[in-house]
C-alpha positions as CSV (number, residue, x, y, z in Angstrom):
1,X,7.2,33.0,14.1
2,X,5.6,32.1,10.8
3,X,8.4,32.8,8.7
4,X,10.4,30.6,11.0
5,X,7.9,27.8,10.5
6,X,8.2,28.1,6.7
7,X,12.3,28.0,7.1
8,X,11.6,24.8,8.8
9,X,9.3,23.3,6.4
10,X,11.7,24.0,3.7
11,X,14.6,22.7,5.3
12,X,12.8,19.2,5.8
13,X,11.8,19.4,2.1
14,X,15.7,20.1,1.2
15,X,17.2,17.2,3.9
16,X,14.2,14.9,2.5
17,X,15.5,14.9,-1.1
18,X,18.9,14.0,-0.2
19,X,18.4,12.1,3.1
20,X,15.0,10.4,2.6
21,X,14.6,7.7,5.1
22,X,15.7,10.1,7.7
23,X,13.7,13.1,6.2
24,X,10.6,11.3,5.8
25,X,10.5,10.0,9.0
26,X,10.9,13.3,10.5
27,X,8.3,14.5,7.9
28,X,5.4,11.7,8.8
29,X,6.3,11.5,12.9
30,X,6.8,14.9,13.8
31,X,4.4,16.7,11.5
32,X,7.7,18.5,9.5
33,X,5.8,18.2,6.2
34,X,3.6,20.6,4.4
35,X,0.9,20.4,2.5
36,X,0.8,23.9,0.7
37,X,4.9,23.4,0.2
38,X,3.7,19.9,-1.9
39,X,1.1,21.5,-3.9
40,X,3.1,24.2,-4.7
41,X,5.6,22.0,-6.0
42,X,2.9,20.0,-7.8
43,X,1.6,23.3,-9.3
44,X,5.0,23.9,-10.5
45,X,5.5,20.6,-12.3
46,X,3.1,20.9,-14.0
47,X,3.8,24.5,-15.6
48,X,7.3,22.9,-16.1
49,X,5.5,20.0,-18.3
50,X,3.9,22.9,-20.1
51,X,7.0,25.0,-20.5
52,X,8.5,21.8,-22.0
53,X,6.1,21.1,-24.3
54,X,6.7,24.1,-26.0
55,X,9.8,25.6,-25.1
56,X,12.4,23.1,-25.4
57,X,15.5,23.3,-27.8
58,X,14.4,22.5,-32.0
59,X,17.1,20.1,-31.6
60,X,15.1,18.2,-28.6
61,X,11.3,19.1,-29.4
62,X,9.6,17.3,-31.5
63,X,6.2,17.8,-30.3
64,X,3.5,19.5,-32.3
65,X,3.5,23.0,-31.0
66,X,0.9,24.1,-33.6
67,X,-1.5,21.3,-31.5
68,X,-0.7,22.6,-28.1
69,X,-3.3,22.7,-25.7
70,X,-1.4,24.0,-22.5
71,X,-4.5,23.1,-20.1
72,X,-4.7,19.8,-21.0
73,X,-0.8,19.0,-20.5
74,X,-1.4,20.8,-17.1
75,X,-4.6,18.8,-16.1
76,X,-2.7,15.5,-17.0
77,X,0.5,16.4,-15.1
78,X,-1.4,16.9,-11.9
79,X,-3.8,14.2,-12.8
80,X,-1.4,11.6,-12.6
81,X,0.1,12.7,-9.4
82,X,-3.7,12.3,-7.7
83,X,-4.3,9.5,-9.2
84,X,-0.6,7.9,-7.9
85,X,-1.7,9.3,-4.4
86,X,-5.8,7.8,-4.1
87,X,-4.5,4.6,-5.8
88,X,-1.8,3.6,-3.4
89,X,-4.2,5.1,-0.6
90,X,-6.8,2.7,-1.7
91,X,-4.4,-0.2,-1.9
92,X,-2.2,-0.1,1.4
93,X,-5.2,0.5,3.4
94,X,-5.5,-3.7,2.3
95,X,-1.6,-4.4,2.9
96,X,-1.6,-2.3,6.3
97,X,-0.1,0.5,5.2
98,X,0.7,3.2,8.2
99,X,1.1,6.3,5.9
100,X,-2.7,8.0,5.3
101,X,-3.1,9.7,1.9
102,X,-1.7,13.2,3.1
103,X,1.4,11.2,3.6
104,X,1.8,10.1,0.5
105,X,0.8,12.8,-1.2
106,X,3.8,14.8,0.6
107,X,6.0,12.5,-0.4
108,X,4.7,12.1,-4.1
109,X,4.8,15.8,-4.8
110,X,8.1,16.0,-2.6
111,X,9.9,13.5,-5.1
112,X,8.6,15.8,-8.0
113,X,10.8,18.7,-7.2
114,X,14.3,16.8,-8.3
115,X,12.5,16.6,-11.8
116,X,11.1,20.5,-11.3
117,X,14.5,22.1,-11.1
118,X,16.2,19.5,-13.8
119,X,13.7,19.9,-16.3
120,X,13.7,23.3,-16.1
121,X,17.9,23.3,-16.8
122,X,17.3,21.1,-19.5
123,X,14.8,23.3,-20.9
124,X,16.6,26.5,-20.8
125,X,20.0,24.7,-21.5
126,X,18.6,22.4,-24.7
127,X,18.0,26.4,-26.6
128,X,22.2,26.3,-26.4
129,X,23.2,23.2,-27.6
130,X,24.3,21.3,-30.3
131,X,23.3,18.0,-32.1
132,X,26.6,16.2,-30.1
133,X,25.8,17.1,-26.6
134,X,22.2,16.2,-26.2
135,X,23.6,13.1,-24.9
136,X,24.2,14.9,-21.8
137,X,21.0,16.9,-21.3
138,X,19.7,13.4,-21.6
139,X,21.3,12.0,-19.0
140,X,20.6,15.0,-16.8
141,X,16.9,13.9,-17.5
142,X,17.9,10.5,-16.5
143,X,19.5,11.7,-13.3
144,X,16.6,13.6,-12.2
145,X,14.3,10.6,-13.0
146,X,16.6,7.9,-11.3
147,X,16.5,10.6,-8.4
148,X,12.6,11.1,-8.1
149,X,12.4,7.2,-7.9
150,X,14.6,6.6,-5.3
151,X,12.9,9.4,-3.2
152,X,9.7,8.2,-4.1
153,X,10.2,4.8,-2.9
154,X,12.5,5.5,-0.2
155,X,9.5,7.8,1.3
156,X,7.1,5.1,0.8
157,X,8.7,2.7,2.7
158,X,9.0,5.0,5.6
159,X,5.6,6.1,5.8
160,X,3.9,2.5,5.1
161,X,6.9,1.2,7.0
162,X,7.0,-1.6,4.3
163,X,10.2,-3.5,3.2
164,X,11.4,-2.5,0.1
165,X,9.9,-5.9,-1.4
166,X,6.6,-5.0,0.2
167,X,6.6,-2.2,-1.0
168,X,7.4,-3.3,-4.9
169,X,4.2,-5.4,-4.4
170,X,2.1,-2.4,-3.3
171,X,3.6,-0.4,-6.2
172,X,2.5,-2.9,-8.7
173,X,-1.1,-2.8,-7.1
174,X,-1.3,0.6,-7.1
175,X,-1.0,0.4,-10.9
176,X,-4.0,-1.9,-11.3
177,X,-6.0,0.1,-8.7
178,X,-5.3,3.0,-10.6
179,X,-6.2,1.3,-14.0
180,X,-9.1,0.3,-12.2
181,X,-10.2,3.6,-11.3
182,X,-9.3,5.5,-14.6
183,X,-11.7,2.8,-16.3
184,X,-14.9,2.9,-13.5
185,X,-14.3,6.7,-14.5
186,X,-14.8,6.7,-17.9
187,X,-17.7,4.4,-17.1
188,X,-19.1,6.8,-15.0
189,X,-18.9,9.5,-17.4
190,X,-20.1,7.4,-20.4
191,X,-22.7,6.7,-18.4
192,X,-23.7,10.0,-17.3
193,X,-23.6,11.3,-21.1
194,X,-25.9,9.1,-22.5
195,X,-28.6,10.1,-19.8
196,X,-27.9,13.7,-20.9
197,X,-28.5,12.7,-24.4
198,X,-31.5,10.5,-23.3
199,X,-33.3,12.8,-21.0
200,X,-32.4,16.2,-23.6
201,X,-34.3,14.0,-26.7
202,X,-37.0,13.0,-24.2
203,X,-37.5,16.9,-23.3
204,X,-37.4,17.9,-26.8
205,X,-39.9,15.4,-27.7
206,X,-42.4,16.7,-25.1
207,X,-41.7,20.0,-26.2
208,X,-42.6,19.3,-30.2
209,X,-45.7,17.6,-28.7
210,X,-46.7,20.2,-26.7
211,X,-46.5,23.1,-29.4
């Protein structure tokens, strides 16, 4: 029974990617999505970034290996994805958006998986090439990209049910909500720095006075 659940849940992810008005739909009114499936694909991109950083053909790389810092390069991967999914959350809730923020995070980590599976080609492939056909693993890139896109906003119009031009508009906001957020964030932590800093020379202080 629980296996064919998971054959289910996987079949909606598949028919989503290529059919992704009907697939969402199916996904946001009749409960076909998952969760888990999303943040496994979510996990995944963001070894994939790693694996890319480092692994990708001389002829493509020019990243500074020697600099690496593989946590960090996983952190921002799945950072940005979050951030995607609390921003537009935060902002259709305004423009009477229908899809609540598991929604969207299904969809956003549901988009990721075209760029999961390309990457990972180009990656492998870019170690066999030469100088001429990097054109192509290029495009591929493009592909993948132009493909998580369309997903992506195909799958927000459904479960917002927004017109595409709505949607646009909410996509732009999203972007300044998220700008919004990144900065009260650094605030925050700024903030709460300083009163370590602040309250650590006060304690030392006491401490000197006391002995």
């Amino acid at each position: 029974m629980q296996s064919e659940i998971v054959k289910e849940k996987m079949y909606y992810l598949r028919y989503a990617l290529f059919h992704p008005f009907d697939g969402f739909y199916e996904i946001k009114y009749r409960k076909k999505g998952s969760t888990l499936i999303a943040t496994i694909i979510l996990i995944l991109y963001g070894i994939i970034k790693c694996i890319s950083y480092q692994y990708t053909g001389f002829i493509m790389n020019f990243n500074a290996i020697f600099e690496m810092n593989s946590v960090s390069i996983f952190i921002s991967a799945l950072s940005l994805i979050i951030l995607f999914t609390v921003s537009n959350w935060t902002v259709t809730t305004l423009f009477n958006g229908k899809g609540n923020m598991r929604d969207i995070y299904i969809v956003s980590c549901y988009s990721l998986l075209p760029m999961v599976l390309i990457n990972a080609f180009t990656v492998f492939a870019s170690n066999f090439i030469i100088k001429e056909e990097v054109i192509i693993l290029k495009s591929i890139q493009g592909i993948g990209a132009a493909w998580f896109v369309f997903v992506l906003l195909a799958g927000l119009c459904i479960i917002h049910e927004y017109s595409f031009a709505v949607n646009i508009r909410t996509l732009l906001a999203t972007a300044v909500a998220a700008f919004i957020i990144v900065f009260l964030g650094i605030l925050f932590f700024s903030l709460l720095e300083r009163m370590y800093y602040f309250i650590s020379s006060v304690a030392q202080e006491m401490i000197r006075r006391i002995h």
